[in-house]
OpenMM code with the backbone's topology and positions (N, CA, C; nanometers):
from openmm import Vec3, app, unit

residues = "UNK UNK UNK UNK UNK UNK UNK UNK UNK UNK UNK UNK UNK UNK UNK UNK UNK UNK UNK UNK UNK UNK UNK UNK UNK UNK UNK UNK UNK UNK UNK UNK UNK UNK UNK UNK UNK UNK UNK UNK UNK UNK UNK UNK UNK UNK UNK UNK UNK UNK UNK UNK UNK UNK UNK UNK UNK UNK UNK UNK UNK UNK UNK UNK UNK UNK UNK UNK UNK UNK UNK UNK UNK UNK UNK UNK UNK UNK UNK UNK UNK UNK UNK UNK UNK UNK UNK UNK UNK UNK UNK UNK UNK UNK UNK UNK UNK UNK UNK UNK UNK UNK UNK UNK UNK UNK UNK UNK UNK UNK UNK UNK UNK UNK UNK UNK UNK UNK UNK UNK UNK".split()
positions = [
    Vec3(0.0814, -0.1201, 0.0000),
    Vec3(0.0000, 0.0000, 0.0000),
    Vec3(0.0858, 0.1265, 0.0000),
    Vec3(0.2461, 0.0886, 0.0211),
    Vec3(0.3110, 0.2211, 0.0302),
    Vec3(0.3306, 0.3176, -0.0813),
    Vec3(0.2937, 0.2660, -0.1819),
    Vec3(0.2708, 0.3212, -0.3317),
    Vec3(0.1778, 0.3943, -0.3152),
    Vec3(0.0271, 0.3992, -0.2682),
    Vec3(-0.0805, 0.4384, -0.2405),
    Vec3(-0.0456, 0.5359, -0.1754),
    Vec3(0.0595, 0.5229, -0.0902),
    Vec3(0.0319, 0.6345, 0.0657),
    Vec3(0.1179, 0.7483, 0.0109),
    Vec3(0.0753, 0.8562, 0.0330),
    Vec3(0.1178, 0.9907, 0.0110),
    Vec3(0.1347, 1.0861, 0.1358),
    Vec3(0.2422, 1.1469, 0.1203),
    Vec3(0.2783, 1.2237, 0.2882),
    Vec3(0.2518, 1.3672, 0.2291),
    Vec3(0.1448, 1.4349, 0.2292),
    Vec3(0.1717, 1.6166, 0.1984),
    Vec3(0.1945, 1.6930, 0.2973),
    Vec3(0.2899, 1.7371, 0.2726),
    Vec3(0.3533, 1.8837, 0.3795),
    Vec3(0.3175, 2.0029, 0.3124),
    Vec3(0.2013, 2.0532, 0.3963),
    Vec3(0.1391, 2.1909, 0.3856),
    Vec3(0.1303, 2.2156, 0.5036),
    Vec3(0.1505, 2.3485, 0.4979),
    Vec3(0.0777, 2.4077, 0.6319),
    Vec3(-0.0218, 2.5166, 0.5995),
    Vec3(-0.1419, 2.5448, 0.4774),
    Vec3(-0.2351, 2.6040, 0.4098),
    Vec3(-0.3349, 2.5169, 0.4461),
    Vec3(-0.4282, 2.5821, 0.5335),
    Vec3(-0.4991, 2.4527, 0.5461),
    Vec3(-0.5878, 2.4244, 0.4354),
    Vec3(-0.6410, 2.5464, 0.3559),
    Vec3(-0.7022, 2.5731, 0.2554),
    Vec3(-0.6708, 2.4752, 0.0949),
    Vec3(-0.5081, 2.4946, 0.0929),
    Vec3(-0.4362, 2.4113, -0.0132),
    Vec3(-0.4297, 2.2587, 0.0687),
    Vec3(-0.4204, 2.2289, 0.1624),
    Vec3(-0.3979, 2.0867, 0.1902),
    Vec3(-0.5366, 2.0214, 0.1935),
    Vec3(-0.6566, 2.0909, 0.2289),
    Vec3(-0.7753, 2.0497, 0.1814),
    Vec3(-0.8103, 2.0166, 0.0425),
    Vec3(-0.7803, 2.0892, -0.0157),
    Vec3(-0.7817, 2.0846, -0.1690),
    Vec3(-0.7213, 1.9835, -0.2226),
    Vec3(-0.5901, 1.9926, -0.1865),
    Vec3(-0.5023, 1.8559, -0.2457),
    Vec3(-0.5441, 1.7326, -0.1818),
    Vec3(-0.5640, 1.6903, -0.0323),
    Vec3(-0.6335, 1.6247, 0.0013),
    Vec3(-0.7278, 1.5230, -0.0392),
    Vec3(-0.8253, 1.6507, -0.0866),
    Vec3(-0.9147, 1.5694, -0.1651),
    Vec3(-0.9183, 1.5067, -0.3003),
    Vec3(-0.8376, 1.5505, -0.3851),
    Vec3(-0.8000, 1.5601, -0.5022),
    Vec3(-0.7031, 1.4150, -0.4922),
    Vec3(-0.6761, 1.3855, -0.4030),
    Vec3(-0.5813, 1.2560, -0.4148),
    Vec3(-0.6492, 1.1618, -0.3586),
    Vec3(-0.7416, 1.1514, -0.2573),
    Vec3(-0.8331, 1.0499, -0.1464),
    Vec3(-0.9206, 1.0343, -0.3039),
    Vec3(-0.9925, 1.1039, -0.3837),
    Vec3(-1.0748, 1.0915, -0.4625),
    Vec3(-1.0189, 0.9968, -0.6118),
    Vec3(-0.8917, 1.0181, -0.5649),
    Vec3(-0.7943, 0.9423, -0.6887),
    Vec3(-0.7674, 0.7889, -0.6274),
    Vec3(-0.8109, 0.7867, -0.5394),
    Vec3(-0.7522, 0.6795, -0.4429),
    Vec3(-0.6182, 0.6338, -0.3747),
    Vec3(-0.5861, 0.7528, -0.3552),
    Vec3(-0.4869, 0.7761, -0.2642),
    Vec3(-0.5121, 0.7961, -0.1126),
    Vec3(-0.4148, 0.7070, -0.0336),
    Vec3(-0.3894, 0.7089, 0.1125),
    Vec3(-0.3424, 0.8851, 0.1188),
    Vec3(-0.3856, 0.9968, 0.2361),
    Vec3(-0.2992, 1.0943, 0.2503),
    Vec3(-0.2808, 1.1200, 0.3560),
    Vec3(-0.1257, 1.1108, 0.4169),
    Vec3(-0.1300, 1.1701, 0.5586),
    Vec3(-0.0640, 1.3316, 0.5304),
    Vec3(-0.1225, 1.4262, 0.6724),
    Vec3(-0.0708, 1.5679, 0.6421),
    Vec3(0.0159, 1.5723, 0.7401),
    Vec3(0.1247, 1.5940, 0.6744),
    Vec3(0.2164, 1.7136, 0.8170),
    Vec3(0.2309, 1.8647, 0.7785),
    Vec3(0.2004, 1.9016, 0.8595),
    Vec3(0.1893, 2.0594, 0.8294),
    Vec3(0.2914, 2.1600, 0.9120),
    Vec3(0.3726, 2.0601, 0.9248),
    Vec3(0.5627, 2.1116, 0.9724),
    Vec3(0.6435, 2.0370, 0.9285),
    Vec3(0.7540, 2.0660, 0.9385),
    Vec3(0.8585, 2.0119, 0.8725),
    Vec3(0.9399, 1.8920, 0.9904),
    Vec3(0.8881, 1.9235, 1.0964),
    Vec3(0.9293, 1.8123, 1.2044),
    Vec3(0.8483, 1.6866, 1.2373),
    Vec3(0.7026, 1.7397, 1.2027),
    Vec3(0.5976, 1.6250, 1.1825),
    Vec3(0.6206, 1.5353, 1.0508),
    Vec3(0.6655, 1.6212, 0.9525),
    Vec3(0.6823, 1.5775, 0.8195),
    Vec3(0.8105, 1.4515, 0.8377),
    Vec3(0.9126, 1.5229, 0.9128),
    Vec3(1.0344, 1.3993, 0.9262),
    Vec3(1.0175, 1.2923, 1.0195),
    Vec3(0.9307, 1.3285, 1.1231),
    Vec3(0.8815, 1.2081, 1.1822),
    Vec3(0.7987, 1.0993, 1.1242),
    Vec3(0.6731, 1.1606, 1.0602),
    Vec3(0.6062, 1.1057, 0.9434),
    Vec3(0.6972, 0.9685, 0.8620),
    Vec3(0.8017, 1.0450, 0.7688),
    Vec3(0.8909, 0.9418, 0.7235),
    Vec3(0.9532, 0.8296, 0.8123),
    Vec3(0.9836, 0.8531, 0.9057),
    Vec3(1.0518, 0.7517, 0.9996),
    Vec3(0.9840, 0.6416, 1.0265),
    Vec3(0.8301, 0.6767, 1.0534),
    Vec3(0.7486, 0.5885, 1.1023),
    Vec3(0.7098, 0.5284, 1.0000),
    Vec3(0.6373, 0.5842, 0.8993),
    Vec3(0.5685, 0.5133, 0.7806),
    Vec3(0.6503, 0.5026, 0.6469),
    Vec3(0.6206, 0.4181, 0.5680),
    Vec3(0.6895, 0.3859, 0.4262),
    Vec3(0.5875, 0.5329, 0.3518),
    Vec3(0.6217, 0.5650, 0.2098),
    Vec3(0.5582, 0.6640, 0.1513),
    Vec3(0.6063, 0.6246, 0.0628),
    Vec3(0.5216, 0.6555, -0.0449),
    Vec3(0.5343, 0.6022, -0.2334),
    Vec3(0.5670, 0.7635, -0.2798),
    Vec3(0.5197, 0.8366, -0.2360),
    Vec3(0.5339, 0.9714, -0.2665),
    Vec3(0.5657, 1.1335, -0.1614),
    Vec3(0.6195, 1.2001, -0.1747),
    Vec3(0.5958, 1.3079, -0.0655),
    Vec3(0.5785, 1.4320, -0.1448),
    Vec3(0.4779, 1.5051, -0.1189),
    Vec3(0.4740, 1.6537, -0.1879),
    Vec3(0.4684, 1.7328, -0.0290),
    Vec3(0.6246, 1.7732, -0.0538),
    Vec3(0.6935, 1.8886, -0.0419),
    Vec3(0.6152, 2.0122, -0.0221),
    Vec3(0.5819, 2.1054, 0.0172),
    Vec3(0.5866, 2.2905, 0.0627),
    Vec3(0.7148, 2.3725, 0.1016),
    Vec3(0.7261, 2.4467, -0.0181),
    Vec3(0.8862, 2.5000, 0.0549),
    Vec3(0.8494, 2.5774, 0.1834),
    Vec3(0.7011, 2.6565, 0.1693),
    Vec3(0.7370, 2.7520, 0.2619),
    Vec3(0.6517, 2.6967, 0.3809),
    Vec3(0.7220, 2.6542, 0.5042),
    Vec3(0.6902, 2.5844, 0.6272),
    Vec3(0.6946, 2.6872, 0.7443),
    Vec3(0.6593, 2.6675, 0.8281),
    Vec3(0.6864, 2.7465, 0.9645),
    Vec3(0.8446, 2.6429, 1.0206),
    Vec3(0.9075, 2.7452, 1.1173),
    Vec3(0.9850, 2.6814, 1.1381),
    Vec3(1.1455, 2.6535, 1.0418),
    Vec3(1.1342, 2.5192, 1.0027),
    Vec3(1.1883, 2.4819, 0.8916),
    Vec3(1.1338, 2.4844, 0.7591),
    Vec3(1.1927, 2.5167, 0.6440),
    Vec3(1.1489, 2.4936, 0.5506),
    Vec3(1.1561, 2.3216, 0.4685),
    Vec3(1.0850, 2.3832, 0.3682),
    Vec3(1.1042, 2.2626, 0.2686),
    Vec3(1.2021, 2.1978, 0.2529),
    Vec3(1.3433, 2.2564, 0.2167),
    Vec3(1.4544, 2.2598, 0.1507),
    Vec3(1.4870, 2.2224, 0.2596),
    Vec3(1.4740, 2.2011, 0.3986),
    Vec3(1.5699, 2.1591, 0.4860),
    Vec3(1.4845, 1.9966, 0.5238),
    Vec3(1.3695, 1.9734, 0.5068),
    Vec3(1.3443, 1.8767, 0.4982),
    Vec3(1.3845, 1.7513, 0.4121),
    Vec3(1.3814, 1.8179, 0.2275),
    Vec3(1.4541, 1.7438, 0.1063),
    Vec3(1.5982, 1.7314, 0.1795),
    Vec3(1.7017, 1.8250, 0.2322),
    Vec3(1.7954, 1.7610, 0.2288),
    Vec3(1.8277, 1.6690, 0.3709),
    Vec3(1.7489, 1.6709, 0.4696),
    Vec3(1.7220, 1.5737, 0.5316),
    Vec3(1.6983, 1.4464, 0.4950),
    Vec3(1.5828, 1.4258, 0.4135),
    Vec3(1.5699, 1.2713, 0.3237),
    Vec3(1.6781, 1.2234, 0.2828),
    Vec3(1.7088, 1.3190, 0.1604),
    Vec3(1.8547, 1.2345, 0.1006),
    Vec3(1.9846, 1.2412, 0.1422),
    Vec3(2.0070, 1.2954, 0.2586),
    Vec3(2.0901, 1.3188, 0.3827),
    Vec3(2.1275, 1.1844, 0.4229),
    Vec3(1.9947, 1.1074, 0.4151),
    Vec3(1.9556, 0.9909, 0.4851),
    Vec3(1.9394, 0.8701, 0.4012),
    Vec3(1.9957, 0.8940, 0.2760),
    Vec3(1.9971, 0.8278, 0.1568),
    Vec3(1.8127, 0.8057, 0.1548),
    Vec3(1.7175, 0.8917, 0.1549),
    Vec3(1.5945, 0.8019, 0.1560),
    Vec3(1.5701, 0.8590, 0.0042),
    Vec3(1.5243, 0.7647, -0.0594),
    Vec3(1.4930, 0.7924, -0.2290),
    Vec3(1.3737, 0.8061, -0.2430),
    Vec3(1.2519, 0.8103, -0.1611),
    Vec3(1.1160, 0.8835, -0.1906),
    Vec3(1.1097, 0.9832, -0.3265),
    Vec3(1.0354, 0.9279, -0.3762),
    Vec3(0.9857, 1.0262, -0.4792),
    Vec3(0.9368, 1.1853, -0.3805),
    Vec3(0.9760, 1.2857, -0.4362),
    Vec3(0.9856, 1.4304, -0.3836),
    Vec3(0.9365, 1.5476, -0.4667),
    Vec3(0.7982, 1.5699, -0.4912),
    Vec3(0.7338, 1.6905, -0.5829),
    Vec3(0.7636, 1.7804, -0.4751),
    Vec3(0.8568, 1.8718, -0.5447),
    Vec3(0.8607, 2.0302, -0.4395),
    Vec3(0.7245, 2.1260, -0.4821),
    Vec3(0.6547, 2.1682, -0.3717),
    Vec3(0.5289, 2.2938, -0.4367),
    Vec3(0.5873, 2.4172, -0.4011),
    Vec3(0.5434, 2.4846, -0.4259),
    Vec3(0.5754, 2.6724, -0.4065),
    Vec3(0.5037, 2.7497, -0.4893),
    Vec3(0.4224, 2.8437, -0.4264),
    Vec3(0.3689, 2.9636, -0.4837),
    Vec3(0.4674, 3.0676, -0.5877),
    Vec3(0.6333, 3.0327, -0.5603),
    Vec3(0.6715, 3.1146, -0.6179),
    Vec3(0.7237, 3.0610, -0.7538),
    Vec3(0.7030, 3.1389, -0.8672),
    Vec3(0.7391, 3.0856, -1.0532),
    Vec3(0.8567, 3.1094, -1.0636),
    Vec3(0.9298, 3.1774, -0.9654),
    Vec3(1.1305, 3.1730, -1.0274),
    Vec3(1.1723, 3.0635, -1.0755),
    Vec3(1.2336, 3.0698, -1.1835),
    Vec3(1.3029, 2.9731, -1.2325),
    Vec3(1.3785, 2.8835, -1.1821),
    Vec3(1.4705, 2.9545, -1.0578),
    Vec3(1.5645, 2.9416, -0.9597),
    Vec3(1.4996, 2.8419, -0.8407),
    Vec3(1.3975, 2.8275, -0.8251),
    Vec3(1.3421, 2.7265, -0.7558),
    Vec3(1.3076, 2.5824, -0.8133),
    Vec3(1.2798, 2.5974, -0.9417),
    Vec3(1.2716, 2.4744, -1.0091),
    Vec3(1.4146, 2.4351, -1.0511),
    Vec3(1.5101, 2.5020, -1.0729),
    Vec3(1.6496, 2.4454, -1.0726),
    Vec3(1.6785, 2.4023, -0.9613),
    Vec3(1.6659, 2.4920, -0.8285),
    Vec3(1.7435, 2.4549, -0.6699),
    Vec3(1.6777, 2.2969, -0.6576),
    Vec3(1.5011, 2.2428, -0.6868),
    Vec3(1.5074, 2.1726, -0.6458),
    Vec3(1.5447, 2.0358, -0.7570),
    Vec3(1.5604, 2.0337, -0.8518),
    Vec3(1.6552, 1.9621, -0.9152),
    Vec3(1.8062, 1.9247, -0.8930),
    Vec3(1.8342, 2.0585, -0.8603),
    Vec3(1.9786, 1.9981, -0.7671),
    Vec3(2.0216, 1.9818, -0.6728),
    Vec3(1.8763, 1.9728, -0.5913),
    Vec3(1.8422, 1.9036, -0.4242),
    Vec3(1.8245, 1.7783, -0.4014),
    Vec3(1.7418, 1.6869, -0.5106),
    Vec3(1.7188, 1.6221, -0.5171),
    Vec3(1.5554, 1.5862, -0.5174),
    Vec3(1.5036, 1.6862, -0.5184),
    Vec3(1.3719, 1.6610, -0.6022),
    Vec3(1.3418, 1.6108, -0.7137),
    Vec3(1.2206, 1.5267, -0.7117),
    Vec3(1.2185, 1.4372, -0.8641),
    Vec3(1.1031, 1.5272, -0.9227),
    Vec3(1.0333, 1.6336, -0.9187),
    Vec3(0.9556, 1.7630, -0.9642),
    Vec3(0.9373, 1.8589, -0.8901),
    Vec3(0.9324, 1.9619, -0.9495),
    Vec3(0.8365, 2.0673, -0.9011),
    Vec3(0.6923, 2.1169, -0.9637),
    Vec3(0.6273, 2.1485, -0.8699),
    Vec3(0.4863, 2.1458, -0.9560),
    Vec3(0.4161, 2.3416, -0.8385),
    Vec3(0.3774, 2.3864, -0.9457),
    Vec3(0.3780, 2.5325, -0.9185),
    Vec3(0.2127, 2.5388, -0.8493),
    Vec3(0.2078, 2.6286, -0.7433),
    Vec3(0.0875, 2.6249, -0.6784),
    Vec3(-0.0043, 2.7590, -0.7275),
    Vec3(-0.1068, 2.7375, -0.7588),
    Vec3(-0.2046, 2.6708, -0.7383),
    Vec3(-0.1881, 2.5917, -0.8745),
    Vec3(-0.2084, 2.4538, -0.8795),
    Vec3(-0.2070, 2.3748, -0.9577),
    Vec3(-0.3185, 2.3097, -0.9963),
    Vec3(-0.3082, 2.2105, -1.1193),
    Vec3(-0.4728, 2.1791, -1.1671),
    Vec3(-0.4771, 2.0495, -1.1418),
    Vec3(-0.6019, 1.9988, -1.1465),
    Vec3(-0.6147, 1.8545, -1.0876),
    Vec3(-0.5313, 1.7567, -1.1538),
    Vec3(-0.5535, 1.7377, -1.3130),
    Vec3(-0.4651, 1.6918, -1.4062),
    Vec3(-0.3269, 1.6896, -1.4070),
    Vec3(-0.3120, 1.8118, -1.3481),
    Vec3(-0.1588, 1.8256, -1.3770),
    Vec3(-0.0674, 1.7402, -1.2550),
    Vec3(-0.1338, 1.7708, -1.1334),
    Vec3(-0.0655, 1.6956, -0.9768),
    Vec3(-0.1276, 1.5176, -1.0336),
    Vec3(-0.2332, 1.5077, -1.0735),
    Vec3(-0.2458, 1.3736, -1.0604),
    Vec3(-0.1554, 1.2503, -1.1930),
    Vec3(-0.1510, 1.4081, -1.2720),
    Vec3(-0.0501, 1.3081, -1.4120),
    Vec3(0.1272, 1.3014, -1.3607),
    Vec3(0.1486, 1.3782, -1.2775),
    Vec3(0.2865, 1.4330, -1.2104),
    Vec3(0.3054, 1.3111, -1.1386),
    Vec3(0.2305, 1.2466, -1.0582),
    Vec3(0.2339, 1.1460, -0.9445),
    Vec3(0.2136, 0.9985, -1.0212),
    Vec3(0.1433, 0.9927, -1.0803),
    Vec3(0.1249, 0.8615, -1.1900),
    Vec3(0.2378, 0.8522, -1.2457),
    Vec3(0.2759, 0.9462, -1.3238),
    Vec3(0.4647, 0.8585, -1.3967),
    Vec3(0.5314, 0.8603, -1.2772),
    Vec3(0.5784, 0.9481, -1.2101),
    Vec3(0.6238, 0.9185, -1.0908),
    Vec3(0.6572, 0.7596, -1.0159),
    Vec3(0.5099, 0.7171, -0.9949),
    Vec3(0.4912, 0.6045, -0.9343),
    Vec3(0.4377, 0.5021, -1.0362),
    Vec3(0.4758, 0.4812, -1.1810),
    Vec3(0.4890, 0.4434, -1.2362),
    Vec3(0.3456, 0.4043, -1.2715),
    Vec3(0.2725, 0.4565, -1.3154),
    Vec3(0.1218, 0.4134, -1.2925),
    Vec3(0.0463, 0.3819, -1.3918),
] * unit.nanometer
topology = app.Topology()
chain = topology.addChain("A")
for resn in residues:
    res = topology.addResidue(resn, chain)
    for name in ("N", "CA", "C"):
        topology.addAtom(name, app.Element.getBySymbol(name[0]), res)
């Protein structure tokens, strides 16, 4: 089922509702962490087929979470989100080790076709 299970790190409660549903309706497992310390605990405990990322966290950010994972050699598939369109963010997380970035607010199609090749689907 760890293919199924999806970890989203938001802390919007507005956007994590949204995405939420948009993936439970796809038939996706979703757990939320909506920090970046819940988020790394999250991983420890449970297997995950996927994690979508929020750069901007309270606390810690995104970027300190990604390099936590692969810090830790963990190879989770890793969609970074962010409100912001700089270019410079979709490069940083390519050479973080993110396997996408996907720009917020995003369309149903687009997060659910992003996660399917992903997880090979």
């Amino acid at each position: 089922m760890s293919g199924k299970r999806i970890l989203l790190v938001e802390d919007n409660e507005e956007n994590s509702r949204l995405a939420t549903k948009i993936l439970r309706h796809a038939g996706y497992e979703v757990i939320l962490a909506e920090t970046a310390d819940a988020a790394l605990a999250a991983v420890r405990q449970t297997e995950f087929g996927l994690v979508l990322l929020d750069i901007s966290l309270p606390e810690k950010d995104g970027w300190e979470v990604l390099e936590d994972l692969r810090g830790r050699g963990d190879a989770t598939p890793v969609v970074m989100l962010s409100a912001h369109v700089l270019p410079e963010y979709r490069e940083r997380a390519r050479e973080s080790g993110a396997n996408d970035f996907l720009t917020k607010p995003f369309r149903r199609q687009e997060l659910l076709g992003l996660i399917g090749r992903l997880l090979n689907e």
